[in-house]
N, C-alpha and C positions, 0 to 999 in steps of 0.2 A: 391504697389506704392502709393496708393492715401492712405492706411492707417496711412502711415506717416506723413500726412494731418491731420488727427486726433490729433494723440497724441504729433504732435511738440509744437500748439498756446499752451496748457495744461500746457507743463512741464516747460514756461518761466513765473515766478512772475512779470516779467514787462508788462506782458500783462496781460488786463480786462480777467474779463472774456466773456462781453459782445463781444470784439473784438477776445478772443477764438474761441467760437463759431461761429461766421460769418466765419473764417476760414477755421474750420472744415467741416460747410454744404458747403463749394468751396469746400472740394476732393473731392465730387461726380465730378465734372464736371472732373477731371482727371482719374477718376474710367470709367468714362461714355465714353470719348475721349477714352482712353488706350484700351477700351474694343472692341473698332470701330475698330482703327489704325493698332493697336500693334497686337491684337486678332484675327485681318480681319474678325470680323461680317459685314456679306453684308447686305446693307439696301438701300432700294429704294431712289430715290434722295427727295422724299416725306418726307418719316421718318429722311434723313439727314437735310431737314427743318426744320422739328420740333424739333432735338436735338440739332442745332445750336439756333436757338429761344427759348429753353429751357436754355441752358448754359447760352448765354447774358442775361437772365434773371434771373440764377442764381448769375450770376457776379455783374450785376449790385444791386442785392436785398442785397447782403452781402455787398457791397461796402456802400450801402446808410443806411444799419444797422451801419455798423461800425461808419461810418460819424457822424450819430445821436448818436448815444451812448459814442462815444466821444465827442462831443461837450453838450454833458448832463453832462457828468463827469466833463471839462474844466469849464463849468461853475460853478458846484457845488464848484470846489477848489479854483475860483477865488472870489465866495462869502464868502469861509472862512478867506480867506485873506484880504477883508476887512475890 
């Protein structure tokens, strides 16, 4: 499941690659969930702490990767077009 995560941002030319890869390191967090949920690995409410505080911090690191790396690009092509 999460592998498809991988190889989908890769096989579309409209996306960075910079924004590829932020994608790709999110399917852990669905590798990581799936594995809890779907798997039923039993974990203490402790370690469910820490893989919630883990993922939002995966989430958010890709999100604010992506962000910057887009607006690095955006600007590089708006200076070409001046």
């Amino acid at each position: 499941m999460g592998s498809r995560e991988y190889r989908y941002p890769a096989s579309n030319p409209k996306v960075g690659v910079s924004i590829a890869f932020s994608f790709s390191q999110m399917g852990i967090v669905i590798s990581t969930l799936s594995g809890i949920f779907l798997l039923g690995e039993k974990k203490s409410k402790k370690q469910l702490a820490f893989v919630t505080i883990g993922c939002a911090l995966v989430i958010n690191g890709g999100i604010i990767f992506g962000e910057i790396s887009f607006l690095i690009l955006y600007k590089q092509k708006s200076h070409i077009y001046k």
